[in-house]
N, C-alpha and C positions, 0 to 999 in steps of 0.2 A: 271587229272588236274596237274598233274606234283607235289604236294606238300605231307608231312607228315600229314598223319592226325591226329598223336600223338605228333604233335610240338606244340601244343595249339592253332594252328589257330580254326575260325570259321567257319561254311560253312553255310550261307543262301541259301534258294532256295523260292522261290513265285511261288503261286497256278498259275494255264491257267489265272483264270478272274481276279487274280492280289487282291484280296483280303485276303488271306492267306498266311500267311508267315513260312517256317521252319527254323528252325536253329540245326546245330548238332555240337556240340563241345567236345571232350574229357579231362576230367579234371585229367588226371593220374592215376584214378579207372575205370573208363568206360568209354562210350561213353553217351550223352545226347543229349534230344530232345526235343526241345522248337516248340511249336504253338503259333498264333496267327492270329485273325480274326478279320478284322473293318467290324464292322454294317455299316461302309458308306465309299465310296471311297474305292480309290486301294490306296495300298503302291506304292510308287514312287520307279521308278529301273533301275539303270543307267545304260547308254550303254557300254555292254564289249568292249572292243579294240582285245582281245588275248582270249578269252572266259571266262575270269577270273579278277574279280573287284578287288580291294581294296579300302577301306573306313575306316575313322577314327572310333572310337567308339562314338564321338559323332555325326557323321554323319550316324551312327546304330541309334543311342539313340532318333533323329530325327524321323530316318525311323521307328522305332516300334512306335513310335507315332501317325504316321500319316501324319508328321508335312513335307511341301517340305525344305527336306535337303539341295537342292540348292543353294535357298534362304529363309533361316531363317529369319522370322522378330514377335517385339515383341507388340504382340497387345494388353499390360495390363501391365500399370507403376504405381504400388500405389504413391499418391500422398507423404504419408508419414509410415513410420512405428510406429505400436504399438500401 
């Protein structure tokens, strides 16, 4: 991929049927490894240009949700707090 894998980036990768997700990051001691599995629906996974995405963290923060990073939209406004 062309980059450091000890510069702190992240590196997602998603299962064949798009339901599992990895994540491997190195935090200065090692390397680490994140799973994740939706009981329903694939993760949404954007198309590479150069074989290599970038995405904000809260366009991750989306993605391990479940939620279409896309378009975001919010379907629950308390009327008031407290």
């Amino acid at each position: 991929m062309g980059r450091d894998p000890h510069a702190g980036d992240i590196y997602v990768f998603r299962g064949r049927s798009g339901n599992l997700i990895k994540i491997i990051w190195h935090d200065g001691l090692g390397m680490s490894l994140y799973a994740k599995r939706l009981e329903k629906g694939r993760f949404l996974w954007p198309s590479p240009a150069d074989g290599t995405v970038s995405i904000s963290p809260a366009q991750l923060a989306y993605m391990l949700d479940g939620i279409d990073w896309r378009n975001p939209r919010h379907t629950f406004r308390p009327q008031r707090a407290g």
